[in-house]
PDB file of N, H, CA, C and O in Angstrom:
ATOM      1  N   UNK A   1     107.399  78.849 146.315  1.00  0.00           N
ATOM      2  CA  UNK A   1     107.656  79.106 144.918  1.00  0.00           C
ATOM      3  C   UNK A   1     107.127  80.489 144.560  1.00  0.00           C
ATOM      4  O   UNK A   1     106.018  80.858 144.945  1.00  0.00           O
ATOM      5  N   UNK A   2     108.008  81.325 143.745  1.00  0.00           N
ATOM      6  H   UNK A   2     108.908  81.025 143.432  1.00  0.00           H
ATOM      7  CA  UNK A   2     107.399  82.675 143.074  1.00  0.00           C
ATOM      8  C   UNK A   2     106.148  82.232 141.812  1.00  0.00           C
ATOM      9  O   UNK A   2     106.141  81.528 140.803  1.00  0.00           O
ATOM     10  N   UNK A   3     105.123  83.125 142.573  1.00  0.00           N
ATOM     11  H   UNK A   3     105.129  83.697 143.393  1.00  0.00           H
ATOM     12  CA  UNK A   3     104.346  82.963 141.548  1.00  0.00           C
ATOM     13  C   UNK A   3     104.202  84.163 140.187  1.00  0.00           C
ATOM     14  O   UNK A   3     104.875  85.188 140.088  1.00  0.00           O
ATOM     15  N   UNK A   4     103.228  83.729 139.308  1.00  0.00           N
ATOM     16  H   UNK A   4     102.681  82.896 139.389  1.00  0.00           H
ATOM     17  CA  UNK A   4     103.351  85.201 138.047  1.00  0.00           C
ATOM     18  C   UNK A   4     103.160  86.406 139.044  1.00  0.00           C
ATOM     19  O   UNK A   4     104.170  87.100 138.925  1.00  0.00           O
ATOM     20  N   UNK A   5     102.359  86.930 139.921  1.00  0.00           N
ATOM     21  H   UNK A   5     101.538  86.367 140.018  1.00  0.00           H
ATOM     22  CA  UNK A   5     102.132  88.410 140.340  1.00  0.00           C
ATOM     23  C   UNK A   5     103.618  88.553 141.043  1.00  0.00           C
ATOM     24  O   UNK A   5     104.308  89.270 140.319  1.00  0.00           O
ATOM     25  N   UNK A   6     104.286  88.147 142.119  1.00  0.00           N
ATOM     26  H   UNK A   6     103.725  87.565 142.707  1.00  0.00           H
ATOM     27  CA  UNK A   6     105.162  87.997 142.595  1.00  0.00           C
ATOM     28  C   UNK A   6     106.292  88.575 141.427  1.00  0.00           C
ATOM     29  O   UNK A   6     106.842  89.654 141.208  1.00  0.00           O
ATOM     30  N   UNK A   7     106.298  87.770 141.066  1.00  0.00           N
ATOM     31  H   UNK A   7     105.851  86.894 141.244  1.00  0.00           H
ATOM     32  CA  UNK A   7     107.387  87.863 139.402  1.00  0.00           C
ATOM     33  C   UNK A   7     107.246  88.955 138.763  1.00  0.00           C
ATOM     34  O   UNK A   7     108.372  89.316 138.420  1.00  0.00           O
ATOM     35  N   UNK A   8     106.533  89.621 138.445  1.00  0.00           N
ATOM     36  H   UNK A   8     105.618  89.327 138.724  1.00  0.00           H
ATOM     37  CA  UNK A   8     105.949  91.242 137.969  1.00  0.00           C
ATOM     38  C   UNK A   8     106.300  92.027 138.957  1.00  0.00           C
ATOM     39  O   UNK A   8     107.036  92.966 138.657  1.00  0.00           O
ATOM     40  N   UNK A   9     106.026  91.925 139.903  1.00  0.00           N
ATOM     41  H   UNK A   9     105.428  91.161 140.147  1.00  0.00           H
ATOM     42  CA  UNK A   9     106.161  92.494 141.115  1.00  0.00           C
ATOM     43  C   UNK A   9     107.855  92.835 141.246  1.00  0.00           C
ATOM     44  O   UNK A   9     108.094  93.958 140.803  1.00  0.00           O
ATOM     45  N   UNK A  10     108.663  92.357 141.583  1.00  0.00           N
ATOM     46  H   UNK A  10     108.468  91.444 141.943  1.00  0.00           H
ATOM     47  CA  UNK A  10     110.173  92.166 141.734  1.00  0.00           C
ATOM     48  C   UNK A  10     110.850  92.576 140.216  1.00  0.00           C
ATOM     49  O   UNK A  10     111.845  93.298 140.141  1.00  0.00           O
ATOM     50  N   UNK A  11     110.182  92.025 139.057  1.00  0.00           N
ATOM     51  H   UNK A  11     109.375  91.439 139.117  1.00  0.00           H
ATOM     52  CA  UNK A  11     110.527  92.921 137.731  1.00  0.00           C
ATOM     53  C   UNK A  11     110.343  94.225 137.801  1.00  0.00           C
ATOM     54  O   UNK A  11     111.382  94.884 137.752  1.00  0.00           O
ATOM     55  N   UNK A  12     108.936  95.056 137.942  1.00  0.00           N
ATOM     56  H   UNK A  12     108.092  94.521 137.982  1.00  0.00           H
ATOM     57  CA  UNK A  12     108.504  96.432 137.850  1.00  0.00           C
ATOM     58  C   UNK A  12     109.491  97.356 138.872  1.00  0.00           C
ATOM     59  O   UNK A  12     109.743  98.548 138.694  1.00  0.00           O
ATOM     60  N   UNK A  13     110.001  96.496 140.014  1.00  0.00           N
ATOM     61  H   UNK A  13     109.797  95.528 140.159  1.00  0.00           H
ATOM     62  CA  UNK A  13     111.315  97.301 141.476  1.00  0.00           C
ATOM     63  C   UNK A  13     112.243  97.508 140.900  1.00  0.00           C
ATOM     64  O   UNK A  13     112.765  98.618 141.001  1.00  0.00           O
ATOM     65  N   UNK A  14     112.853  96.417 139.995  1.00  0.00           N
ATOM     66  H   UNK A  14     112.428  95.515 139.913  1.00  0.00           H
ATOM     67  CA  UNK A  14     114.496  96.119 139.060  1.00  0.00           C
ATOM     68  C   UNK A  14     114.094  97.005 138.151  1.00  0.00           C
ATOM     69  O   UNK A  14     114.796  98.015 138.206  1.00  0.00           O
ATOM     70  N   UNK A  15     113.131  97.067 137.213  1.00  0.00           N
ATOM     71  H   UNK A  15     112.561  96.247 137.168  1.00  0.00           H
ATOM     72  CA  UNK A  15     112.713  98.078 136.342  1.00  0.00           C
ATOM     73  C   UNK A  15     113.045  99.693 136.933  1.00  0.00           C
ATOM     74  O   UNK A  15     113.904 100.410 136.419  1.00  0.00           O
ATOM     75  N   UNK A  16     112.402 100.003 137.818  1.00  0.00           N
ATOM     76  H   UNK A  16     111.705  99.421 138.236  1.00  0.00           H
ATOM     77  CA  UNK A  16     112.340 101.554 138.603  1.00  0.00           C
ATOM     78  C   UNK A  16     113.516 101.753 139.545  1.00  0.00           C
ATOM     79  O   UNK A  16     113.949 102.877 139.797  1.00  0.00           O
ATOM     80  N   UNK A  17     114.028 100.628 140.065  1.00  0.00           N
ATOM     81  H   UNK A  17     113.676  99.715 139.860  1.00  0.00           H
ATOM     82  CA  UNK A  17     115.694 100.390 140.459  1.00  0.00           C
ATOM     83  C   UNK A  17     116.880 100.977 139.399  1.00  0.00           C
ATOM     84  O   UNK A  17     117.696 101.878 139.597  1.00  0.00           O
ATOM     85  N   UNK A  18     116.736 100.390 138.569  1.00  0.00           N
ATOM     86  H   UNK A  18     116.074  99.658 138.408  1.00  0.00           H
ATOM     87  CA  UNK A  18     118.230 100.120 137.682  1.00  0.00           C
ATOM     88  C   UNK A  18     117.852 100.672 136.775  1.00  0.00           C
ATOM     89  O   UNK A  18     118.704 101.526 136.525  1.00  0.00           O
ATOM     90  N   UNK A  19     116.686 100.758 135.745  1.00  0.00           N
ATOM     91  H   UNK A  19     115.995 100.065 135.948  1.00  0.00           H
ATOM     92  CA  UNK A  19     116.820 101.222 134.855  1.00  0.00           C
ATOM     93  C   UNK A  19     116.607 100.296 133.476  1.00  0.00           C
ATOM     94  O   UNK A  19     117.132  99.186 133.400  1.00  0.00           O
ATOM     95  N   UNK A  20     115.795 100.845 132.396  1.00  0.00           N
ATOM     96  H   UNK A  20     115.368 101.747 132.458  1.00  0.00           H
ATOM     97  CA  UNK A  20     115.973  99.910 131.327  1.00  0.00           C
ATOM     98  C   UNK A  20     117.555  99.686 130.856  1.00  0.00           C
ATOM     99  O   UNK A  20     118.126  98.596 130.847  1.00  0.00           O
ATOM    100  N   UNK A  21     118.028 100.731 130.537  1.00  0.00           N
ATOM    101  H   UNK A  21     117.565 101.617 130.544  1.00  0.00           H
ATOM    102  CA  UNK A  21     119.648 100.150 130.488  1.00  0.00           C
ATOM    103  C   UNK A  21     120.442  98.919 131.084  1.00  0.00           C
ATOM    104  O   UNK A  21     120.904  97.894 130.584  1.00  0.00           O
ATOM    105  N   UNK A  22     120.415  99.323 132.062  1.00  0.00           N
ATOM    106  H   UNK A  22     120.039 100.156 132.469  1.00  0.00           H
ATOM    107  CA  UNK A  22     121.008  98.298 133.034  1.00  0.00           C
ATOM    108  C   UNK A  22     120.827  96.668 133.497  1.00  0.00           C
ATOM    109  O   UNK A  22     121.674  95.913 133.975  1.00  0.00           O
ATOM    110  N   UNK A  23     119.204  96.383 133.127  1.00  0.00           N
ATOM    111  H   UNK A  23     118.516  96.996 132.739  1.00  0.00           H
ATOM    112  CA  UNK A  23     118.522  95.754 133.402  1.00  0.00           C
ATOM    113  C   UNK A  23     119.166  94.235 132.602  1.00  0.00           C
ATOM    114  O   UNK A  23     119.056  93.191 133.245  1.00  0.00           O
ATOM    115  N   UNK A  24     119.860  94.188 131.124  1.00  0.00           N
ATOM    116  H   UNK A  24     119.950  95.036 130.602  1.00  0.00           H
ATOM    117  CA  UNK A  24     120.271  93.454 130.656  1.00  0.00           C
ATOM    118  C   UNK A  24     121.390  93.155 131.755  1.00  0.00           C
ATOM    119  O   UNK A  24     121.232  92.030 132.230  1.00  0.00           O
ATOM    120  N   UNK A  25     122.027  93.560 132.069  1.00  0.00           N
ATOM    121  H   UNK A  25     122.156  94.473 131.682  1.00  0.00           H
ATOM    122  CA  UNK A  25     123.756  93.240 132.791  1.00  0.00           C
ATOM    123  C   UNK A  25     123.363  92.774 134.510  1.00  0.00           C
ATOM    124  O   UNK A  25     124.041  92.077 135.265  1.00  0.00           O
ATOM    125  N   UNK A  26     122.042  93.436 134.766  1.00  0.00           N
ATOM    126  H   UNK A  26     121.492  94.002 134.153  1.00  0.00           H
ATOM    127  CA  UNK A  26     122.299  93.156 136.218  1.00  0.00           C
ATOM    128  C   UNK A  26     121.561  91.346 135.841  1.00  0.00           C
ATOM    129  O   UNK A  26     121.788  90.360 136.541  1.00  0.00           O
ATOM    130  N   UNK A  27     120.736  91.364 134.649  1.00  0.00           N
ATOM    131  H   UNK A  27     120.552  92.165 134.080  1.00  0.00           H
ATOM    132  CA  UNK A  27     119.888  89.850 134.276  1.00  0.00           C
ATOM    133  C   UNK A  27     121.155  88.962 134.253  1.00  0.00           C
ATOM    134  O   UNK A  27     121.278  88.036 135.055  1.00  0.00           O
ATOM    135  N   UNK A  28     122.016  89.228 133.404  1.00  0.00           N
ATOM    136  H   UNK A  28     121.916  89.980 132.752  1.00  0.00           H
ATOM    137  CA  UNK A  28     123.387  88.348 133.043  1.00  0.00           C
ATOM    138  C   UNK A  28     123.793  88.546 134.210  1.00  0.00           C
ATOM    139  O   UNK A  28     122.829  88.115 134.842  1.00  0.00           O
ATOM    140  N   UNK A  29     124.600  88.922 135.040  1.00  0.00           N
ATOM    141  H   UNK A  29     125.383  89.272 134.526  1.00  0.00           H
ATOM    142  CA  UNK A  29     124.644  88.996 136.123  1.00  0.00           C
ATOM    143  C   UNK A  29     124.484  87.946 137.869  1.00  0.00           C
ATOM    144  O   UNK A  29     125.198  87.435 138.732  1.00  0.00           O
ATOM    145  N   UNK A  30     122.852  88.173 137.467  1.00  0.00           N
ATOM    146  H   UNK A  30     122.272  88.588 136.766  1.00  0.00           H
ATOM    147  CA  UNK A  30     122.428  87.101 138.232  1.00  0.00           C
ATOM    148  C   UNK A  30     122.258  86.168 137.552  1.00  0.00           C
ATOM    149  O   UNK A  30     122.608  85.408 138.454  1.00  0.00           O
ATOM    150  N   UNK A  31     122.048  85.549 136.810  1.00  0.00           N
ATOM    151  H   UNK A  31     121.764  86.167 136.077  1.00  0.00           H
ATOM    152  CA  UNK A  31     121.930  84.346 135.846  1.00  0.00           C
ATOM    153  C   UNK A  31     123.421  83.994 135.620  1.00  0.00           C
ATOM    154  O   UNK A  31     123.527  82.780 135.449  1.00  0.00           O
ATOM    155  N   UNK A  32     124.373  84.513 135.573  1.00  0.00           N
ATOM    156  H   UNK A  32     124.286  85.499 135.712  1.00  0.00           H
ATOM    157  CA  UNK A  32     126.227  83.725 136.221  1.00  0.00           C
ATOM    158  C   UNK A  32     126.245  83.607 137.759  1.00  0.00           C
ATOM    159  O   UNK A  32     127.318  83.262 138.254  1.00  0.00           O
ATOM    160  N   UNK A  33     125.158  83.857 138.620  1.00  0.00           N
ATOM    161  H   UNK A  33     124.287  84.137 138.218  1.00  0.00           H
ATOM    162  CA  UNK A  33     125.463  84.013 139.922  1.00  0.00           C
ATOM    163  C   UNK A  33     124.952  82.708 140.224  1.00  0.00           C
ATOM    164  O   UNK A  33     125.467  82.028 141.112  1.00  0.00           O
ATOM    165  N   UNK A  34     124.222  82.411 139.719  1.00  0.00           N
ATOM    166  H   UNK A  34     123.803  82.963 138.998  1.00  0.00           H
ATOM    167  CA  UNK A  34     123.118  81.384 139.681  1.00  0.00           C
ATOM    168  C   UNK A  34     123.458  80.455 139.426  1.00  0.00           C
ATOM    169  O   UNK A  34     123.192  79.458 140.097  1.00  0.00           O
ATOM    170  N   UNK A  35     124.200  80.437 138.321  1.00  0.00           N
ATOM    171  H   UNK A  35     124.416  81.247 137.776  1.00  0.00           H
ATOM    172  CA  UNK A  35     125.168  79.081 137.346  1.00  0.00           C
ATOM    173  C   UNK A  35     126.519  78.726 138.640  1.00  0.00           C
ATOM    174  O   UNK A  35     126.758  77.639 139.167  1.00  0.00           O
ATOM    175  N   UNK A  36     127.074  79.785 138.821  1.00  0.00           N
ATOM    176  H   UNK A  36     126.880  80.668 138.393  1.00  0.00           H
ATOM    177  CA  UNK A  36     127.874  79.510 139.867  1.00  0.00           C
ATOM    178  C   UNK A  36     127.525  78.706 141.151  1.00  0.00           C
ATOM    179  O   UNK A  36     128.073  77.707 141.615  1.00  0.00           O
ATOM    180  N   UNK A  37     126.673  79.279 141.506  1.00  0.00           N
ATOM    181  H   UNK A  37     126.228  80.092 141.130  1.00  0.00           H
ATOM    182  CA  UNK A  37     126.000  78.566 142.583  1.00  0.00           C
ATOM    183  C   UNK A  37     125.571  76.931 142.741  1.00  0.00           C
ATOM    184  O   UNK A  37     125.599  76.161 143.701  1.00  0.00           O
ATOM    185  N   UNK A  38     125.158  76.782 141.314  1.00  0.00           N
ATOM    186  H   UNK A  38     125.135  77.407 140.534  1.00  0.00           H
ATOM    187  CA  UNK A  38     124.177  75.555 141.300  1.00  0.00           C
ATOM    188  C   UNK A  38     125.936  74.318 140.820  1.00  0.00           C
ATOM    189  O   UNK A  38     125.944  73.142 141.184  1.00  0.00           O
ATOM    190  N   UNK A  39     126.950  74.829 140.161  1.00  0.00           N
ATOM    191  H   UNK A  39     126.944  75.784 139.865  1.00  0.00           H
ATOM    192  CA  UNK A  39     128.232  74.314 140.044  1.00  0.00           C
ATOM    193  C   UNK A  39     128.701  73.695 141.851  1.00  0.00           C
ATOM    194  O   UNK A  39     128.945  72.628 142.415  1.00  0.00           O
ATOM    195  N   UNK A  40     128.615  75.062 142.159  1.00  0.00           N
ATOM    196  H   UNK A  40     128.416  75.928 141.701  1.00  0.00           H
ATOM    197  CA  UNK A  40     128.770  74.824 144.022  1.00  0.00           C
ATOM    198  C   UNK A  40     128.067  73.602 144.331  1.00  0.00           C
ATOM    199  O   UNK A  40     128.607  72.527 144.592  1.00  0.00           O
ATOM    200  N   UNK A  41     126.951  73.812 144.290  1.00  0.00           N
ATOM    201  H   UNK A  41     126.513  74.685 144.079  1.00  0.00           H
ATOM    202  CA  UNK A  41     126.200  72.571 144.817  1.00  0.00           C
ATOM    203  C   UNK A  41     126.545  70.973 144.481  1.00  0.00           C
ATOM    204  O   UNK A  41     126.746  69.988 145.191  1.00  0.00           O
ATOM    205  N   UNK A  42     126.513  71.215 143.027  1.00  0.00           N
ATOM    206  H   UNK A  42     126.350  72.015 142.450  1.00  0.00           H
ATOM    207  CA  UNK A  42     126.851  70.207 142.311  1.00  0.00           C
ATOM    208  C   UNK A  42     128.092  69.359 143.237  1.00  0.00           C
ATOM    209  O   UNK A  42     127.944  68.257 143.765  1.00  0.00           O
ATOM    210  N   UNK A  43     129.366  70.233 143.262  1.00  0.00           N
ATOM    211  H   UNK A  43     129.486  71.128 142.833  1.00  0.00           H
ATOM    212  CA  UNK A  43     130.733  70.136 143.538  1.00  0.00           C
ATOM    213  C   UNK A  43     130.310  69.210 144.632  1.00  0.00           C
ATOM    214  O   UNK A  43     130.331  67.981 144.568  1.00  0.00           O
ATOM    215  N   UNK A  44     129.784  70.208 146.013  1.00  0.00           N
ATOM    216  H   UNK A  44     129.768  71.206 146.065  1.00  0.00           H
ATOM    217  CA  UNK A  44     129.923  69.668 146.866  1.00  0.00           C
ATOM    218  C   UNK A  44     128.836  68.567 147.020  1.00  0.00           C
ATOM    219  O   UNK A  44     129.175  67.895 147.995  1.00  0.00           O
ATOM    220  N   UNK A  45     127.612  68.053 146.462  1.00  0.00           N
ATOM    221  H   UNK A  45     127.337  68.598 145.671  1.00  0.00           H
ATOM    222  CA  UNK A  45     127.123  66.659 146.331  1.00  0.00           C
ATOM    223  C   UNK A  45     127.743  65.928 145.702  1.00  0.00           C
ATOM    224  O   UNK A  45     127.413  64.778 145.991  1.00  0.00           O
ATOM    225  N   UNK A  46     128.438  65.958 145.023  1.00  0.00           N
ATOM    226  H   UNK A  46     128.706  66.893 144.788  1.00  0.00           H
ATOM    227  CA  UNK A  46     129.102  65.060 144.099  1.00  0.00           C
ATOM    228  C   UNK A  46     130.613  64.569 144.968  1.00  0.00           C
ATOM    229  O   UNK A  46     131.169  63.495 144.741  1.00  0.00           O
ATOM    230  N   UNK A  47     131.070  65.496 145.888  1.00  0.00           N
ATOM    231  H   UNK A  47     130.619  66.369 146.072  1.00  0.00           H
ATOM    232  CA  UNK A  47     132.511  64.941 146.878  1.00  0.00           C
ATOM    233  C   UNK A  47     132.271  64.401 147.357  1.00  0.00           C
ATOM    234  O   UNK A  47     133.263  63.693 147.534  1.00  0.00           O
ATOM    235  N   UNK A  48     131.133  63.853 148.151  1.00  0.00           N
ATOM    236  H   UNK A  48     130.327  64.428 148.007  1.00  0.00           H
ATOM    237  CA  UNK A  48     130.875  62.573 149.523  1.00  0.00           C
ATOM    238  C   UNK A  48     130.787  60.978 148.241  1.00  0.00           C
ATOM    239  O   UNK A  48     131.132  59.839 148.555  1.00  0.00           O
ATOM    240  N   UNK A  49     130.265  61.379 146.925  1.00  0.00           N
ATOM    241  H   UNK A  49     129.985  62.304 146.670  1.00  0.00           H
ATOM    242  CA  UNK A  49     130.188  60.380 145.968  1.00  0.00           C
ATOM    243  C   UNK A  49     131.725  60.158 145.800  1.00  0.00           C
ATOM    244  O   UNK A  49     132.108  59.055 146.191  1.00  0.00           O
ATOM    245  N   UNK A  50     132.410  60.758 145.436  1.00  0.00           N
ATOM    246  H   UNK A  50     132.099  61.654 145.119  1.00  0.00           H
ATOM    247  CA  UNK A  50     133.558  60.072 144.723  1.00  0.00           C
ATOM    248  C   UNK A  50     134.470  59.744 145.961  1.00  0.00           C
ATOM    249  O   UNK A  50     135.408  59.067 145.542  1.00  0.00           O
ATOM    250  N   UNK A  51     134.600  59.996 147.636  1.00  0.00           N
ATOM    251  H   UNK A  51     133.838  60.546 147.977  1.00  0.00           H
ATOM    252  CA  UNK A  51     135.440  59.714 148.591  1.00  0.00           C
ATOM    253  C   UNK A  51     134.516  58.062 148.518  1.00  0.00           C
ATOM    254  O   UNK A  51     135.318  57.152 148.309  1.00  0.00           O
ATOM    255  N   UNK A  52     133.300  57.651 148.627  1.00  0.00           N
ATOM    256  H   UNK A  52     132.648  58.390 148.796  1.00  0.00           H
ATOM    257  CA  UNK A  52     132.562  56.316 148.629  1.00  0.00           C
ATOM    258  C   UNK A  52     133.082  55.895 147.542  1.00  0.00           C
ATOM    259  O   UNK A  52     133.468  54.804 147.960  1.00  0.00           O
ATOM    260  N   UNK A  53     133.427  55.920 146.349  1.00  0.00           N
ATOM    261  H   UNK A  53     133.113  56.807 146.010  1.00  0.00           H
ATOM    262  CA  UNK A  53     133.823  55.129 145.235  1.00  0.00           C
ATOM    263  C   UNK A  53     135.126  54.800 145.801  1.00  0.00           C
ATOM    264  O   UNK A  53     135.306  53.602 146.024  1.00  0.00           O
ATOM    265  N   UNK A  54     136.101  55.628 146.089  1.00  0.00           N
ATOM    266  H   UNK A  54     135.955  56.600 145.907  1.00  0.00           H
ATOM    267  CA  UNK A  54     137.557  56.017 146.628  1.00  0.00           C
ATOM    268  C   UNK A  54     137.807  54.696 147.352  1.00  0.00           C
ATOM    269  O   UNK A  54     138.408  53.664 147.056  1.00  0.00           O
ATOM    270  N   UNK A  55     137.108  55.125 148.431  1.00  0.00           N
ATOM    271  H   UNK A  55     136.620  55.964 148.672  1.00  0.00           H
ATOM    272  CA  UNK A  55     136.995  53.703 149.808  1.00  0.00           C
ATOM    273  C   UNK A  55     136.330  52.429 149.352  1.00  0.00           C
ATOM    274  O   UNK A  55     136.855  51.368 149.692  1.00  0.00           O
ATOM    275  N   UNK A  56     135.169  52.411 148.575  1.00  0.00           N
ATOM    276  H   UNK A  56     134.743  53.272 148.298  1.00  0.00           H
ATOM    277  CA  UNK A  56     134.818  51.562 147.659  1.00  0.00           C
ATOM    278  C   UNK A  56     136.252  50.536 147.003  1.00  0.00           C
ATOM    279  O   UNK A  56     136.384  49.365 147.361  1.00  0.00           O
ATOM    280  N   UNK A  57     137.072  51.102 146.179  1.00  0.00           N
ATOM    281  H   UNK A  57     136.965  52.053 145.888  1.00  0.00           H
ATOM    282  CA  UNK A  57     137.663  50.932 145.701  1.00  0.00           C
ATOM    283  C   UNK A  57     139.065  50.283 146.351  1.00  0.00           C
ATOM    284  O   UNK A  57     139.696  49.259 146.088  1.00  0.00           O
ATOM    285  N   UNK A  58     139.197  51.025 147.020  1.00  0.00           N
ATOM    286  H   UNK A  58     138.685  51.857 147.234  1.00  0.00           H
ATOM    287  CA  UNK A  58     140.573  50.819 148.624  1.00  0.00           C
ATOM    288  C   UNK A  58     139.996  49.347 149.111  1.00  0.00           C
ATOM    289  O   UNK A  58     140.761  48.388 149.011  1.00  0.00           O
ATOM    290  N   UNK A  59     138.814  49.171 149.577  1.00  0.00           N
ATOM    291  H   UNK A  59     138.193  49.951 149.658  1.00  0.00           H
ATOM    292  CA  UNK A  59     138.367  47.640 150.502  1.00  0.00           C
ATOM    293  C   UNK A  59     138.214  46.559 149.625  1.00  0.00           C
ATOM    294  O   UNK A  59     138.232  45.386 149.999  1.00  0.00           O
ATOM    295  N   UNK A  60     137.988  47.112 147.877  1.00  0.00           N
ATOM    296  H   UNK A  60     137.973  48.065 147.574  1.00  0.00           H
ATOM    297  CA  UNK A  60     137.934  45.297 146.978  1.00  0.00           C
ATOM    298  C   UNK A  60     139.305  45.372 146.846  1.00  0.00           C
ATOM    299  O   UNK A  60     139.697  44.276 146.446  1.00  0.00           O
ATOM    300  N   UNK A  61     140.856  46.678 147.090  1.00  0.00           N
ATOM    301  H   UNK A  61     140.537  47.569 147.415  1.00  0.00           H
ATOM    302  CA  UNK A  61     141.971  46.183 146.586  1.00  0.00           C
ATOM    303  C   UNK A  61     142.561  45.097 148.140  1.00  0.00           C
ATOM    304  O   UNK A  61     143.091  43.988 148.213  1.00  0.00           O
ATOM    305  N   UNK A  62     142.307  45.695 148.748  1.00  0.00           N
ATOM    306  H   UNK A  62     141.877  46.595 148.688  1.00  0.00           H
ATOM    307  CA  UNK A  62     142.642  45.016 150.036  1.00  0.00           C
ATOM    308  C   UNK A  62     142.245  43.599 150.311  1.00  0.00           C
ATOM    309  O   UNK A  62     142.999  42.714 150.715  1.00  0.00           O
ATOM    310  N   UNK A  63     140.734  43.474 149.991  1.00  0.00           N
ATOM    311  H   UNK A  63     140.122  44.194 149.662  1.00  0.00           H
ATOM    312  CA  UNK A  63     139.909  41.976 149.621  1.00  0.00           C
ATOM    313  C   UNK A  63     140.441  41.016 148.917  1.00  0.00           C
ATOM    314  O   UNK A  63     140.712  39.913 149.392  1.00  0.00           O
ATOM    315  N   UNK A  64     140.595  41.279 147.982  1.00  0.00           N
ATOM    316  H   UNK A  64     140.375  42.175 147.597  1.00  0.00           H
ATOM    317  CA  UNK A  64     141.565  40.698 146.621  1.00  0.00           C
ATOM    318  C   UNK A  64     142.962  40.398 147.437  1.00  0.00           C
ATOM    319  O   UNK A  64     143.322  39.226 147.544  1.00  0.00           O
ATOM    320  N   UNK A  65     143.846  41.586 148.083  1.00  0.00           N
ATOM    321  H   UNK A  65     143.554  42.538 147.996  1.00  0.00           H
ATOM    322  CA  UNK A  65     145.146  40.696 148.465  1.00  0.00           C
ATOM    323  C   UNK A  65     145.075  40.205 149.459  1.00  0.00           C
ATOM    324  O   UNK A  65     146.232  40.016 149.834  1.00  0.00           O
ATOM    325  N   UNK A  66     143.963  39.633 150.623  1.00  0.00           N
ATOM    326  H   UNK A  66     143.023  39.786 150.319  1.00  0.00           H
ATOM    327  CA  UNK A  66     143.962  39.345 151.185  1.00  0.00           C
ATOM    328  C   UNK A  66     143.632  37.638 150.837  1.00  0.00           C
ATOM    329  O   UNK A  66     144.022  36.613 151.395  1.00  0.00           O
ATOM    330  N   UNK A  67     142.657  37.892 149.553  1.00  0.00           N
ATOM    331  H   UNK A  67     142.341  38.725 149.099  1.00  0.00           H
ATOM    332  CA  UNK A  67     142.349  36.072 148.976  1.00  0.00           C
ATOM    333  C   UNK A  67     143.475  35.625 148.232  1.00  0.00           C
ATOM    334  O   UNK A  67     143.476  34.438 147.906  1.00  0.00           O
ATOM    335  N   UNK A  68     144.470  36.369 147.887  1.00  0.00           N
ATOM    336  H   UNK A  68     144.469  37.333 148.152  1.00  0.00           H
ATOM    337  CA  UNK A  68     145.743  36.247 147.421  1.00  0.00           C
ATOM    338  C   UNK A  68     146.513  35.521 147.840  1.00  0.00           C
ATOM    339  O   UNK A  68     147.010  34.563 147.248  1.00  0.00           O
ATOM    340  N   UNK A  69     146.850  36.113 149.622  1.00  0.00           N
ATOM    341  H   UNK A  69     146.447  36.891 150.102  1.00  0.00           H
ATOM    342  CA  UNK A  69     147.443  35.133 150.686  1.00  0.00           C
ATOM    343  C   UNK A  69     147.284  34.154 151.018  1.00  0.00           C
ATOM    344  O   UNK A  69     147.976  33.689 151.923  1.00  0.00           O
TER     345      UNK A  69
END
């Protein structure tokens, strides 16, 4: 985990990097990169869930016409 000195540290580089100007857009920037990312994740934990509901779903229709017969 980043701690506070760490965090100052990597601010004061982006600071003497980019520039006070800039510093808003490259923040927005990574903070949509970030959002994107964590969507990614989301996406792909959430696909192995809904193929198990899927098949879930496929073996009680099959169950059912099978107590049918």
């Amino acid at each position: 985990m980043i701690g506070t000195q760490e965090l100052v540290i990597v601010l004061v580089i982006a600071l003497i990097l980019f520039g006070p100007s800039r510093l808003p857009e490259l923040g927005n920037s990574v903070g949509k990169a970030i959002k994107s990312f964590k969507e990614g994740m989301d996406e792909v934990t959430q696909e192995p869930k809904k193929e198990e509901k899927k098949d879930a779903t496929e073996i009680s229709a099959k169950v059912e016409d099978s107590e049918k017969k």
